[in-house]
Wavefront OBJ file of the C-alpha trace (Angstrom):
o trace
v 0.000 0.000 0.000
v 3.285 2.391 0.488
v 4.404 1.517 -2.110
v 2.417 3.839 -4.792
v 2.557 6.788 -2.568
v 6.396 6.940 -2.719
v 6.811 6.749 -6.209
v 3.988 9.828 -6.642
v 5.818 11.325 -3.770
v 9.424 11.204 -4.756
v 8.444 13.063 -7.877
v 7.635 16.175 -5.650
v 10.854 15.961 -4.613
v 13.444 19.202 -5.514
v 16.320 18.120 -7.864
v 18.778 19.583 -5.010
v 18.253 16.988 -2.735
v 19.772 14.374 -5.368
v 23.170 16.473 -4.406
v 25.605 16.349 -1.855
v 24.151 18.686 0.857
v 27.579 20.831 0.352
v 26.610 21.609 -2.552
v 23.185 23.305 -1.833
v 22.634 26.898 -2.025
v 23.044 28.348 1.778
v 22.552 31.944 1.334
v 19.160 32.485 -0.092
v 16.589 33.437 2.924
v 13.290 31.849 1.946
v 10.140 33.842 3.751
v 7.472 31.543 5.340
v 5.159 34.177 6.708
v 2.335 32.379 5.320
v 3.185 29.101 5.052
v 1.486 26.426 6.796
v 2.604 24.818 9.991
v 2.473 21.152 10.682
v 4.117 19.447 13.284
v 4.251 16.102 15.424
v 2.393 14.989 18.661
v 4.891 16.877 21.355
v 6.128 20.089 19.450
v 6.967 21.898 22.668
v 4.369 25.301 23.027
v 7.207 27.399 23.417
v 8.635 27.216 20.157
v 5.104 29.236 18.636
v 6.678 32.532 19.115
v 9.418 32.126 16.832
v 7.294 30.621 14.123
v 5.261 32.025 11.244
v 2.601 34.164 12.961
v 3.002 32.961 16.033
v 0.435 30.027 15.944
v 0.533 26.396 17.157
v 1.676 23.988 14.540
v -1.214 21.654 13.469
v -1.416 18.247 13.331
v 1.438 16.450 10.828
v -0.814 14.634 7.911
v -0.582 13.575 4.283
v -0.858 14.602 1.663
v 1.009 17.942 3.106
v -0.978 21.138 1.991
v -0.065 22.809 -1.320
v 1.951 25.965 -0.984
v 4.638 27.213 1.276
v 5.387 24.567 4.235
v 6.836 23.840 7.495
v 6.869 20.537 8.922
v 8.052 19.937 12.804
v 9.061 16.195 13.044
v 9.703 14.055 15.502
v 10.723 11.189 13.409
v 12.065 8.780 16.324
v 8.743 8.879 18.363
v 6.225 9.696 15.235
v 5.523 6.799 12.570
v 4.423 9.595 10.153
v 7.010 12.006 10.747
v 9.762 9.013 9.686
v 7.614 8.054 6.648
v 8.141 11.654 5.886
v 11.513 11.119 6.168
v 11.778 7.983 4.051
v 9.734 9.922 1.314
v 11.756 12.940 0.769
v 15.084 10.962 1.698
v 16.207 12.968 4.599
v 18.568 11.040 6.425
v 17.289 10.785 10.270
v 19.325 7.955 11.276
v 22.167 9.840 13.569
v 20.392 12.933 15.047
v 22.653 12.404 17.837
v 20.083 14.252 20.587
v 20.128 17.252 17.874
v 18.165 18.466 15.233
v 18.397 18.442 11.182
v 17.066 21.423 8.627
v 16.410 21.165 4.908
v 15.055 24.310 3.482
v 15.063 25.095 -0.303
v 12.824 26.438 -3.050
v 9.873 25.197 -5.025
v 8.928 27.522 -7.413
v 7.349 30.192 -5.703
v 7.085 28.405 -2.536
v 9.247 27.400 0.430
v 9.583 24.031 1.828
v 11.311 23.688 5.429
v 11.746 20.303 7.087
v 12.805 20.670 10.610
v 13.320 16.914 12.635
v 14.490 16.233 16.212
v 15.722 13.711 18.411
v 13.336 14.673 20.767
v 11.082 17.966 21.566
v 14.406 19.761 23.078
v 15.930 19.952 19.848
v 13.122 21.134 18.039
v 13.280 24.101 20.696
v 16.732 24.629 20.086
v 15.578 24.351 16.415
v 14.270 28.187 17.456
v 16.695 30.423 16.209
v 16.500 28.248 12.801
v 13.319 30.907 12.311
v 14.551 34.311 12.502
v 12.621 37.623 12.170
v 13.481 40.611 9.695
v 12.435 43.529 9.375
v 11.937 45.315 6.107
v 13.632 48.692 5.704
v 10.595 50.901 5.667
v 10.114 49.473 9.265
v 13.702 50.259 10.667
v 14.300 53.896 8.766
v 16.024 56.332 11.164
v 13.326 58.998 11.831
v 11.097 55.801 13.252
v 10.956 56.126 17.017
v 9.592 52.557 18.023
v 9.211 49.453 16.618
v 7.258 46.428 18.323
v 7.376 42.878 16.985
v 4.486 41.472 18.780
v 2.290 40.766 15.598
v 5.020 39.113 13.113
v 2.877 38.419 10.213
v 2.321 42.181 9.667
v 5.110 43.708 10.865
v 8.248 41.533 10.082
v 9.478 38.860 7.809
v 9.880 35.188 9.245
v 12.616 33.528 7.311
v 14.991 30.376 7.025
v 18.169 29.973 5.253
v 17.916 27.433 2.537
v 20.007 24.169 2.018
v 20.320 21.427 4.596
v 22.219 21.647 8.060
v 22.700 19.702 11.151
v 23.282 20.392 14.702
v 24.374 18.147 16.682
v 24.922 18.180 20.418
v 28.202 17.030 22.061
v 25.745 14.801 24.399
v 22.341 13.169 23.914
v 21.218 13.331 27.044
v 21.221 16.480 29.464
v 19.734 16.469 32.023
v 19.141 18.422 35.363
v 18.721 17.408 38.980
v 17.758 20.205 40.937
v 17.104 18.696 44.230
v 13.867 17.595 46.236
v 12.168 20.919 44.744
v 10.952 21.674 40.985
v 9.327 24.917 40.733
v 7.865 25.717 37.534
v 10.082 28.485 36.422
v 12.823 26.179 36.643
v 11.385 25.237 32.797
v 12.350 27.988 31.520
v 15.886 27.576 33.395
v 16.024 24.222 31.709
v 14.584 25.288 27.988
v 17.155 28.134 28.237
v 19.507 25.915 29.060
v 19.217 23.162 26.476
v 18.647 20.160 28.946
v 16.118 17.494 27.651
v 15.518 16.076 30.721
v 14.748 17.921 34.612
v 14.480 15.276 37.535
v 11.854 15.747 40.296
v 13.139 14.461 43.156
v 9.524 13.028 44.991
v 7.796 9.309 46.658
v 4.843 11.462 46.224
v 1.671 10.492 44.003
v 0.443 13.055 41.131
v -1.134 16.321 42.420
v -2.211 19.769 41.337
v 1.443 21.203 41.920
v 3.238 18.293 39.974
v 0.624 18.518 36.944
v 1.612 21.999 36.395
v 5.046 21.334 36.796
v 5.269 18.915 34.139
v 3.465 20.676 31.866
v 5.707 23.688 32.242
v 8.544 21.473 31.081
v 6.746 19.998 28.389
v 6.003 23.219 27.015
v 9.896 23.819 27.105
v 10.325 20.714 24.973
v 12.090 19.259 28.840
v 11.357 15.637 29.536
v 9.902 15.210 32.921
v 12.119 12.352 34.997
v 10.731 11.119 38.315
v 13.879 10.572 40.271
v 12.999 7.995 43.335
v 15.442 8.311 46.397
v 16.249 5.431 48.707
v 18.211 7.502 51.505
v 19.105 4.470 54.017
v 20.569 1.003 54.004
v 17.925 -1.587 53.913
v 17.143 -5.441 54.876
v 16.064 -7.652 52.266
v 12.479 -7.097 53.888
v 12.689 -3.591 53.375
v 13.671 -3.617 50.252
v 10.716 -5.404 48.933
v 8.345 -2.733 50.480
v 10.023 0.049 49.618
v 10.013 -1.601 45.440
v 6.735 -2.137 45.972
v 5.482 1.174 46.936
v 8.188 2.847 44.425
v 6.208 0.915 41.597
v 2.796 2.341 42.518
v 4.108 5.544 42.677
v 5.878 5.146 39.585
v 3.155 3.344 37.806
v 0.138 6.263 39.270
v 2.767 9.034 37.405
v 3.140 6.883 34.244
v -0.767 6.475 34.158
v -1.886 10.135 35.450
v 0.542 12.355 33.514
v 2.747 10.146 31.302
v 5.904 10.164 32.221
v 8.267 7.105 30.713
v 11.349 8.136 32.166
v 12.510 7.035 36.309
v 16.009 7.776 37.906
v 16.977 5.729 40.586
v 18.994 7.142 43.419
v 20.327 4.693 46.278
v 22.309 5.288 49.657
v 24.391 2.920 50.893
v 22.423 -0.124 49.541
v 24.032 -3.103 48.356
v 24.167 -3.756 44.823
v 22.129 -7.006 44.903
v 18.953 -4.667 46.763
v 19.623 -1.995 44.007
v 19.232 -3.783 40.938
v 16.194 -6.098 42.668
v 14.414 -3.115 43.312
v 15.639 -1.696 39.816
v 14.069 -5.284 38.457
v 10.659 -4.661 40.243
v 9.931 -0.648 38.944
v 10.627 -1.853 35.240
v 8.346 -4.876 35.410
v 5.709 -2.583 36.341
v 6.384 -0.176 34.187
v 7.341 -2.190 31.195
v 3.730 -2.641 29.691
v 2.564 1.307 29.815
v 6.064 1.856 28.042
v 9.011 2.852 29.765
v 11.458 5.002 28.025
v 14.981 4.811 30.214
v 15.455 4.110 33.604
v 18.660 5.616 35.284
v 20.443 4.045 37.657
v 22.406 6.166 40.407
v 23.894 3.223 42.487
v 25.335 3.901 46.304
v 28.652 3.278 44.809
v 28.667 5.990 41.636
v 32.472 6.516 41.858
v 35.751 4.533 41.009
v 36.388 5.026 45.014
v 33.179 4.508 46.630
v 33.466 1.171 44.299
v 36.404 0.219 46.226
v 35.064 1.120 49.695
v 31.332 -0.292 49.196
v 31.832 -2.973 46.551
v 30.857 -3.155 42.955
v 27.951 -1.261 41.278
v 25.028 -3.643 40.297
v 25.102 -5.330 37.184
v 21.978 -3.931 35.130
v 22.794 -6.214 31.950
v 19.217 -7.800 31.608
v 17.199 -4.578 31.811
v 17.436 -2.707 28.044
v 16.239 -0.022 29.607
v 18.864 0.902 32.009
v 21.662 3.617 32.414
v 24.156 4.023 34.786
v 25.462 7.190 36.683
v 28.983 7.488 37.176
v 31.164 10.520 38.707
v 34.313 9.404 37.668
v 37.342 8.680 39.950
v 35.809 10.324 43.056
v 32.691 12.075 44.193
v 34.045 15.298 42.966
v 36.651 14.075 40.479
v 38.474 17.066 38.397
v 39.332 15.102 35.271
v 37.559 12.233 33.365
v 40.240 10.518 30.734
v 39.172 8.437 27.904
v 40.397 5.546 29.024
v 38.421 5.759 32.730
v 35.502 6.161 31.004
v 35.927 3.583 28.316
v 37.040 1.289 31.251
v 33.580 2.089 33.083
v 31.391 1.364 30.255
v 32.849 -2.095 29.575
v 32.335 -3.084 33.595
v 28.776 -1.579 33.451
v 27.469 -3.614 29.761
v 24.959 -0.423 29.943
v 25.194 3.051 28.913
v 27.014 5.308 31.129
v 25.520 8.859 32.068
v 28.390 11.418 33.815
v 26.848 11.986 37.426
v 28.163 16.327 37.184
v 28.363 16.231 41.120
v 30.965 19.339 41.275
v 28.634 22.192 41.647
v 25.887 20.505 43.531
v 26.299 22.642 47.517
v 28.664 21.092 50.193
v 26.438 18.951 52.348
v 28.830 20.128 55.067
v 27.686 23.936 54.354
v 31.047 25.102 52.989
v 29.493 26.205 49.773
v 32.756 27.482 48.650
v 33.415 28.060 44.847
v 35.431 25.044 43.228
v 36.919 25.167 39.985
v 36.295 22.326 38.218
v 37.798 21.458 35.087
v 34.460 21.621 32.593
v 35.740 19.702 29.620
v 35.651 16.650 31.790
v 33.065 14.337 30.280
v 32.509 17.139 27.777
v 36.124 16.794 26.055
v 36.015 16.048 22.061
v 37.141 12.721 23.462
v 34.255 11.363 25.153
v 30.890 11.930 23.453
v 31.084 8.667 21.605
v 31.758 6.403 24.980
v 29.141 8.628 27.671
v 25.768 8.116 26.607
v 25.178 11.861 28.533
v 25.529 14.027 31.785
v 23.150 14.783 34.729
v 24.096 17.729 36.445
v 23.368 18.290 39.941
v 22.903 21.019 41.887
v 19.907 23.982 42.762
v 21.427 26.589 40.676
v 23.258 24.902 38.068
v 21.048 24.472 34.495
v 23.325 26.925 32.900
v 26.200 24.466 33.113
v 24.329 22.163 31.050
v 24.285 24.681 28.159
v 28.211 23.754 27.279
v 26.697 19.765 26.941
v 24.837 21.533 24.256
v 28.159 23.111 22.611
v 31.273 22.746 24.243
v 33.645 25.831 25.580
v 35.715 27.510 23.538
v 39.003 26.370 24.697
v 40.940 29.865 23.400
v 37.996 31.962 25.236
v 38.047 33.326 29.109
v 35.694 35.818 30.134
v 31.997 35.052 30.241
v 33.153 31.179 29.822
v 34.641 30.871 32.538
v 31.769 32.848 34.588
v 28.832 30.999 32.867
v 29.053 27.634 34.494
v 30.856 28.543 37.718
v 28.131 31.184 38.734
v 25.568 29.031 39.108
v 27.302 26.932 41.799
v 26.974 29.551 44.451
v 23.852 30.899 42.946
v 25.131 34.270 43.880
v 23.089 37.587 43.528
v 26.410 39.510 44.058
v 28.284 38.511 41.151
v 31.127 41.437 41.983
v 31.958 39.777 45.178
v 31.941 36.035 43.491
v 34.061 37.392 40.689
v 36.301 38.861 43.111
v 36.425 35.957 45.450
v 37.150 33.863 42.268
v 40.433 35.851 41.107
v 41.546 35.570 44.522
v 41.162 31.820 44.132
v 42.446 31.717 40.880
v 45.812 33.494 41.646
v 46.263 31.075 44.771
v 45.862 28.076 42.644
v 49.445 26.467 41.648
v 50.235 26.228 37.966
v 49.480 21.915 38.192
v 45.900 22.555 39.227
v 45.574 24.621 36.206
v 47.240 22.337 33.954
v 44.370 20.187 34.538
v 42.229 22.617 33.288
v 43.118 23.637 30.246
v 40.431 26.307 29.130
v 41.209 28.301 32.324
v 45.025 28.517 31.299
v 44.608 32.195 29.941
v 43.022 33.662 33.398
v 47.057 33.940 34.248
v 47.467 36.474 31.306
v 44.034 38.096 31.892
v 44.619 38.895 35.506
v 48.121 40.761 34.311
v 46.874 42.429 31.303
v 43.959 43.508 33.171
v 41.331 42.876 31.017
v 38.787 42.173 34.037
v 40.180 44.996 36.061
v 38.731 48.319 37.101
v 40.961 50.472 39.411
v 42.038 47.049 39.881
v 39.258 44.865 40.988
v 37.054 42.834 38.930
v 34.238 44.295 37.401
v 31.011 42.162 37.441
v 27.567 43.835 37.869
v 24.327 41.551 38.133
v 21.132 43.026 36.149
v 17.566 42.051 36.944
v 14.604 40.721 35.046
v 11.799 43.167 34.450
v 8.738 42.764 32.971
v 8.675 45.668 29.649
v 6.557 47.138 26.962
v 8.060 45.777 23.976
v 8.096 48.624 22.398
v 11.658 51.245 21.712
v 11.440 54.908 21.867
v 14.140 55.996 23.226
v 12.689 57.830 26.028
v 13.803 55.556 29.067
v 10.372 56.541 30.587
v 8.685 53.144 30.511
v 8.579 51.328 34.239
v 10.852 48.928 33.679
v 13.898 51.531 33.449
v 13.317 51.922 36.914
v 14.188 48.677 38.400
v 17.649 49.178 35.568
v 21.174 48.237 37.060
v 23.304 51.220 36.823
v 26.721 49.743 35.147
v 28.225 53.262 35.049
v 28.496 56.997 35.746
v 30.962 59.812 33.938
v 31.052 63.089 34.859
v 27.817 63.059 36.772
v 26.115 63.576 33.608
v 26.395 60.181 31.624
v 24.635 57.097 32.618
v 24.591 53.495 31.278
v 21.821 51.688 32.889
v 20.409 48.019 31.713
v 18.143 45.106 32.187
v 16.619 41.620 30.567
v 13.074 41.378 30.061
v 14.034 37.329 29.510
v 13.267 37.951 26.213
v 15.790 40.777 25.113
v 18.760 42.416 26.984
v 18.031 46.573 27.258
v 20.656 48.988 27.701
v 19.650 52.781 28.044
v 22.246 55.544 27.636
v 21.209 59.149 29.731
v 22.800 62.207 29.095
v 22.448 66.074 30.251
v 22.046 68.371 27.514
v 24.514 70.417 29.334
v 27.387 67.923 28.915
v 26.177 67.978 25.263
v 26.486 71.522 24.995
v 29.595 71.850 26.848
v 31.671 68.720 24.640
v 30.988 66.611 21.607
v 31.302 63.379 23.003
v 31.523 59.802 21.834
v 30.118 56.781 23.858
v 30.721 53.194 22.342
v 29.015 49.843 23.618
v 30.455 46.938 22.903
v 28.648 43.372 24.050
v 29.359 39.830 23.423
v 27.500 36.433 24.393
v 29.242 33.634 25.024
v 29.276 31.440 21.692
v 28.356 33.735 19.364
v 30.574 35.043 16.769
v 29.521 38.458 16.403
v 30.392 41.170 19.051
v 27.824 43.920 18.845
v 29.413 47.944 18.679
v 26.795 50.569 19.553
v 28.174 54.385 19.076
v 26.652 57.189 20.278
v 27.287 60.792 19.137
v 25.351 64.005 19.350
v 24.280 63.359 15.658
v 22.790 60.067 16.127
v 23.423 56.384 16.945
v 25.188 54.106 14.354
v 25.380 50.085 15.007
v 27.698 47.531 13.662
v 29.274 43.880 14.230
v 32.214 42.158 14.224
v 33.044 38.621 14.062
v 35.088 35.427 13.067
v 34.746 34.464 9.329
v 31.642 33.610 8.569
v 29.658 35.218 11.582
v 26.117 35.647 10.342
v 25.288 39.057 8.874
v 23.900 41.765 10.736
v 20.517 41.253 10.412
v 18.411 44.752 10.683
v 15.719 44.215 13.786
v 17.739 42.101 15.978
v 19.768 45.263 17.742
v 17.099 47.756 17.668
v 18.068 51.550 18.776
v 15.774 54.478 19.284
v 17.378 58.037 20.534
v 15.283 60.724 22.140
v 15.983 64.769 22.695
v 14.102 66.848 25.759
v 15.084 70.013 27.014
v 17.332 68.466 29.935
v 18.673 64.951 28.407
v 19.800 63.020 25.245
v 18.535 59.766 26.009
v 19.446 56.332 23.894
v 18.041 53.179 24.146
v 19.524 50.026 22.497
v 17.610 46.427 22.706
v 19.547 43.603 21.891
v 16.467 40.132 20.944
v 17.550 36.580 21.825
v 19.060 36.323 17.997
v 21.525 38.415 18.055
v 22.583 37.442 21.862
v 22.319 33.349 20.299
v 19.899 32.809 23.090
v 17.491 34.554 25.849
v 19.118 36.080 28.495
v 17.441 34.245 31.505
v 18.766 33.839 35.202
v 22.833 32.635 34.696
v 23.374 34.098 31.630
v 26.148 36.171 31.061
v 27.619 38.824 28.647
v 30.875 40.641 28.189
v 30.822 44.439 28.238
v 32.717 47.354 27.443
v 31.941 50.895 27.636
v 33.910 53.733 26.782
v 33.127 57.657 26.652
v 35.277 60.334 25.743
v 35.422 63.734 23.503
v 35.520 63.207 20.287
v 38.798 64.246 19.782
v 40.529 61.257 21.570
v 38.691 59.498 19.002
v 39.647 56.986 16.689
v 41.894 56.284 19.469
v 39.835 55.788 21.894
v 39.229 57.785 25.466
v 41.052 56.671 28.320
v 37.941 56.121 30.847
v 36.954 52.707 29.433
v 35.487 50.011 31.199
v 34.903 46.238 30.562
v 33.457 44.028 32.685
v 30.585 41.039 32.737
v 26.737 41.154 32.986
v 25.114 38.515 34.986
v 21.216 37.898 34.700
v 19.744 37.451 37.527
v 16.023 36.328 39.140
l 1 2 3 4 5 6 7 8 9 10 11 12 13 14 15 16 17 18 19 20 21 22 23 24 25 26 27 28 29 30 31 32 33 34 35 36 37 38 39 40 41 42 43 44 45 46 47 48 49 50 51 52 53 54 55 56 57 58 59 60 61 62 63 64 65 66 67 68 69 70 71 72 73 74 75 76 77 78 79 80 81 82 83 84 85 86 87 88 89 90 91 92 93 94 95 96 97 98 99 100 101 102 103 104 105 106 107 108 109 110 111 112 113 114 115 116 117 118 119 120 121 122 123 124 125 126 127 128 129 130 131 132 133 134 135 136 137 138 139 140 141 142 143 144 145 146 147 148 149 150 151 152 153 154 155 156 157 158 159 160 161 162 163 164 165 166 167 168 169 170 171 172 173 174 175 176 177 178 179 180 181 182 183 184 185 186 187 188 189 190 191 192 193 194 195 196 197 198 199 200 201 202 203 204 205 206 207 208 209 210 211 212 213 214 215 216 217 218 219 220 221 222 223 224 225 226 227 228 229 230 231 232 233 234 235 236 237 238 239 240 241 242 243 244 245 246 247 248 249 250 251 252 253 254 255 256 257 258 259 260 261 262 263 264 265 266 267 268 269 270 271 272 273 274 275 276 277 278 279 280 281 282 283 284 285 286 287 288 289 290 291 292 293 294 295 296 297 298 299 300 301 302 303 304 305 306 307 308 309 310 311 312 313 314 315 316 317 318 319 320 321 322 323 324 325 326 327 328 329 330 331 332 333 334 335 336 337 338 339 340 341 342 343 344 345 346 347 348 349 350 351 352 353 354 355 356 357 358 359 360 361 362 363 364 365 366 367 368 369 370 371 372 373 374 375 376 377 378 379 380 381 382 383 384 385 386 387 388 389 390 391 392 393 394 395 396 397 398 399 400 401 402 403 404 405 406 407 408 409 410 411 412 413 414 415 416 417 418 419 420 421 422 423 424 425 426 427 428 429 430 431 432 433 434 435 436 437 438 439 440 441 442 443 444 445 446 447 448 449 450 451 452 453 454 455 456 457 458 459 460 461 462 463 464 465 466 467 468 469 470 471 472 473 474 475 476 477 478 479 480 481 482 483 484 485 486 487 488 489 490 491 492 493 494 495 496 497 498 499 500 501 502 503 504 505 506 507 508 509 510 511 512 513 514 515 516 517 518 519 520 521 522 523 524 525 526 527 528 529 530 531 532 533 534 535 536 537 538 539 540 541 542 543 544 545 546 547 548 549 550 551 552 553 554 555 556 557 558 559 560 561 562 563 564 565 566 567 568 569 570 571 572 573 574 575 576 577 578 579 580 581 582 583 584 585 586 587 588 589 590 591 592 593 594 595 596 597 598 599 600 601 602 603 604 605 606 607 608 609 610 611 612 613 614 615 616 617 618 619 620 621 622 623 624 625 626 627 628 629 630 631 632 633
C-alpha cells in the first residue's frame, strides 16, 4: 500500500536533494510568513513565538498542503514524521540528541523540514526561524518598533540548504534537588537540557501537573527521580520496590511520564538492581522510556570502599550514573571512562556532582575542570551528563556546545556562577580571582580552558581600578516597544553599570526575552563637549560582538566577528534616541538572535563601555570600562 505513494511522492521531490548537501545553495533566505505549519504529537508550546505568525503547529498529515510549508518532526517517536523522512530521503538515522534542517525552493514556494531527536531539539531548532524587518520598518526617523504581531510587521525567514546540529551529548539532564518549581522550565529550555528530575515518593497532584506541563512546554522531559536515603534489609527492600512501583506506575498512568532515575544510599548492589528489576516490570507494559540508575557506589572510590555497582545487563532499559574517579573528580580521561562502560554492559551517564552545595555547608566556589566528560574525546563512549545542583542548568548549556578552549571571560563565569547561585556577582568574581591566583600552575594544567586567566589577571582585562568588574542586572517585565525615552517602568528597576562626569549614565536590564541597555545624558554635557560613547557586548558562543556608538548626531550600530559570523541582520539590535530640554537619552535592545539565546537567570555577557570627547577618538578615550553582565532572578 506504500508503495504507490512513494513513487507519486518522490516526484515532488526538488532536484537539489539528489546532491551532496555541500553543494546546496546556503545563502538564499526563503520567507514563510504564510506558510502552513504542521508538526508532530509533542512540538513543545514554546517554540510558537518564533514561528510564522506565532500560531501552534497543526497536526502532521498527508498529503502535506499545497503551498509554502513547514513541517516539525519528531521522526524517532512519530511513525508519520519518519515516513516523511523515508519519502523525501532525509537522512534521520544519527540525530545524535540534535536536530536536522532542509530548506530550499519550489517555485514560488518554500519548503522547510525541521526533525528532532526529541522535543528539546526542536526548541533549540528556534533560532532556525529568525525575524526581519523590512527597511521601511527600521528607517532612522522611526521612534519605536514592536514585533508582537510578526505576520504584519516583520518577515519570518529560514536559510535554505540542509544543516545539522548536533549536540556534544544526547542526554542532558538536570537534577535540581527535592524541589521543581515551575520556572525552573524555563531555566532548563534556556539551558538546552532534555531532561529535569523531580526528586519526589509522592503520588500526582495539582502542583506536579503543572510542573510537568511547564517542562513539556519547554520541549524538557519530565524524569521522576525515586530516592532510597538508608541502608535496607532484604524485607525492606521489597516494600520500599513495591510502593516505588505504585508511585511510579500512578505518574506513568496520570501524567505520562516514561522516564525514572533511581537514586540509592548505601544499599548493596544485589537490593539496588532487585528493586531496579521490580519498577521496570511494572512499568514495562505502559512503556518505559529509560530508567537511570544512580547506584550507592557511583564513583571509582566509593566502588572500592562499598563494593561493585550492580550489574543492570538484563534490563534494556537501564543507564548508569557514574562521577568518575571520586565524588568530585576534576578530570575524566578516555580511558576511565571507556574502562567504566565495559564493567557496566549499559550506557554510562556522567553523574556532574561538582557544583551541587557542600552537604557540610562550605558552599565554597570550586573550579572544576568543565571539559571533563565534555572533552572532544568522550561523546562517543558517555551516553550523557546529569548535572546536579539547585542553581546549576546553565552548566548544562556547554553539553549543548562545548567551551571555547581559546575563550576566558563570560566562559569561565557561565558555568561557575551558578554553583553559588550568587546575587552579588562582583563579590563572586572577586572571590574567584583571589582563588584563581592562589591556585598552583598543576591545578591549572588540569584545566586547560582556564590557562589564559594567568594572562588576563596581568593584562587587566577584568580589572577596574584594579578589581574585577562584574555587575548583576535584573529581570523586568517591559513594553516591547523602543522609543528611546527611558520613561517606561521597567527603566526603573535598571542596574546602573556606570556613571561619567555626573552627567552620563549606562543603565540596563533583561526582560528574559531581550537584553536593554539605556544611555542618559544632560544636555549640558552635550552643549559643553561633543562626546563619543561606544558599547560593545558579546554572548558567550556567538561570533559576532555587537558595537553601539553614540554621538550628538545620532546612533550608528555595527558587528564584528570570526569568518563567517552571520550578517547583521536589521531588527535584531534595535536603537531608538530621544531629545528633551534636559537629556539626550538612547536606548539600544539587543532580541535573543543576536545574543544566540534569551538572556534568563545565569546568563552572562561581556561588556565594554567607553566615553570620551571626540577628539581622543579613533583612538579611543582613556575612561573605558569592561566588565561582565550577569542575569539574575
Amino acid at each position: 500500500m506504500v508503495r504507490p505513494l512513494l513513487i507519486v511522492a518522490l516526484l515532488l521531490v526538488p532536484a537539489a536533494f539528489t546532491q551532496a548537501e555541500d553543494e546546496v545553495a546556503m545563502a538564499e533566505a526563503l520567507v514563510v510568513n504564510r506558510a502552513a505549519v504542521l508538526g508532530s504529537p509533542g512540538v513543545p508550546k514554546a517554540l510558537d513565538a518564533f514561528l510564522p505568525g506565532g500560531k501552534r503547529p497543526q497536526p502532521l498529515a498527508w498529503p502535506l498542503p499545497k503551498g509554502s510549508v513547514v513541517v516539525l518532526g519528531l521522526p524517532h517517536h512519530d511513525p508519520l514524521a519518519r515516513r516523511l523522512c523515508d519519502v523525501f530521503q532525509l537522512d534521520v538515522d544519527d540525530l545524535g540528541g540534535g536536530y536536522a534542517i532542509w530548506a530550499w525552493r519550489d517555485g514560488r514556494d518554500a519548503k522547510v523540514f525541521v526533525m528532532g531527536a526529541d522535543p528539546a531539539a526542536l526548541q533549540a531548532a528556534r533560532f532556525e526561524f529568525e525575524a526581519s524587518a523590512p527597511a521601511k520598518m527600521i528607517a532612522p526617523d522611526m521612534r519605536s518598533l514592536d514585533f508582537k504581531r510578526p505576520n504584519e510587521e516583520a518577515f519570518t525567514v529560514v536559510r535554505a540548504g540542509t544543516r545539522r546540529v548536533r549536540p556534544h551529548h544526547a542526554i542532558r539532564a538536570w537534577a535540581p534537588g527535592d524541589f521543581v518549581r515551575d520556572e525552573d522550565a524555563t531555566t532548563a529550555g534556556g539551558a538546552r537540557a532534555n531532561r529535569v528530575w523531580i526528586e519526589t515518593r509522592q503520588e500526582p497532584h495539582r502542583g506536579w501537573r503543572a510542573t510537568v506541563a511547564a517542562l513539556r512546554t519547554q520541549g524538557v522531559t519530565p524524569v521522576l527521580a525515586l530516592r532510597t536515603p538508608w541502608p535496607l534489609s532484604a524485607k525492606d527492600a521489597d516494600v520500599f520496590a513495591r510502593a516505588d512501583a505504585l508511585t511510579a506506575s500512578a505518574w506513568q498512568r496520570e501524567l505520562g511520564v516514561q522516564h525514572v532515575a533511581l537514586v540509592f544510599e548505601r544499599n548493596t548492589a544485589a537490593r539496588e538492581r532487585a528493586i531496579a528489576r521490580r519498577i521496570t516490570e511494572a512499568l514495562r507494559p505502559g512503556g518505559l522510556e529509560e530508567l537511570i540508575v544512580v547506584p550507592s557506589a557511583y564513583s571509582d572510590r566509593l566502588a572500592r570502599a562499598l563494593g561493585p555497582p550492580p550489574d543492570l545487563r538484563d534490563i534494556p532499559e537501564a543507564l548508569i550514573a557514574w562521577s568518575g574517579p571520586s565524588e568530585h573528580a576534576t578530570t575524566v580521561t578516555r580511558e576511565q571512562a571507556e574502562r567504566r562502560v565495559r564493567e557496566a554492559g549499559v550506557p554510562v551517564v556522567l553523574l556532574e556532582t561538582w557544583a551541587a552545595p557542600s552537604q557540610r555547608g562550605k558552599d565554597k566556589a570550586r573550579i572544576p575542570s568543565l571539559p571533563r566528560g565534555r572533552d572532544a574525546d568522550l561523546p562517543d563512549v558517555l551516553a550523557g551528563v546529569v548535572v546536579v545542583g539547585r542553581n546549576t542548568a546553565p552548566i548544562l548549556e556547554s553539553a549543548w556546545e562545548p567551551l571555547e578552549a581559546h575563550r576566558f571571560g563570560t566562559q569561565l563565569l557561565q558555568p561557575l556562577v551558578p554553583t553559588t547561585g550568587t546575587e552579588d556577582p562582583e563579590a563572586f568574581a572577586a572571590d574567584l580571582m583571589r582563588r584563581l591566583r592562589a591556585a598552583d600552575k598543576e591545578n591549572l594544567g588540569l584545566v586547560p580552558w582556564m590557562a589564559p586567566m594567568a594572562d588576563a589577571l596581568r593584562d587587566g582585562v577584568w580589572n577596574r581600578g584594579g578589581r574585577p568588574s562584574a555587575a548583576g542586572i535584573p529581570i523586568v517585565p517591559s513594553s516591547g516597544s523602543v522609543d528611546g525615552r527611558l520613561d517606561d517602568r521597567a527603566w526603573g528597576f535598571a542596574r546602573g553599570l556606570v556613571r561619567y562626569d555626573r552627567g552620563v549614565d549606562v543603565l540596563t536590564y533583561s526582560d528574559g526575552h531581550a537584553l536593554h541597555v539605556g544611555i542618559r545624558i544632560d544636555r549640558d554635557v552635550v552643549g559643553t563637549v561633543p562626546y563619543v560613547l561606544q558599547l560593545s557586548l558579546e554572548a558567550p558562543g556567538r561570533s559576532q560582538r555587537w558595537h553601539v556608538r553614540a554621538t550628538p548626531e545620532g546612533v550608528t550600530l555595527d558587528a564584528s566577528g570570526r569568518p563567517g559570523a552571520p550578517a547583521l541582520e536589521p531588527g535584531h539590535v534595535r536603537t531608538a534616541r530621544h531629545v528633551s530640554k534636559t537629556h539626550h537619552t538612547i536606548e539600544v535592545v539587543f532580541d535573543r538572535f543576536a545574543l544566540g539565546g534569551e538572556p534568563h537567570a545565569g546568563r552572562l555577557f561581556d561588556c565594554g563601555i567607553s566615553w570620551g570627547p571626540t577628539s581622543l577618538w579613533p583612538a579611543g578615550p582613556k575612561n573605558g570600562v569592561t566588565g561582565t553582565l550577569l542575569v539574575t532572578r
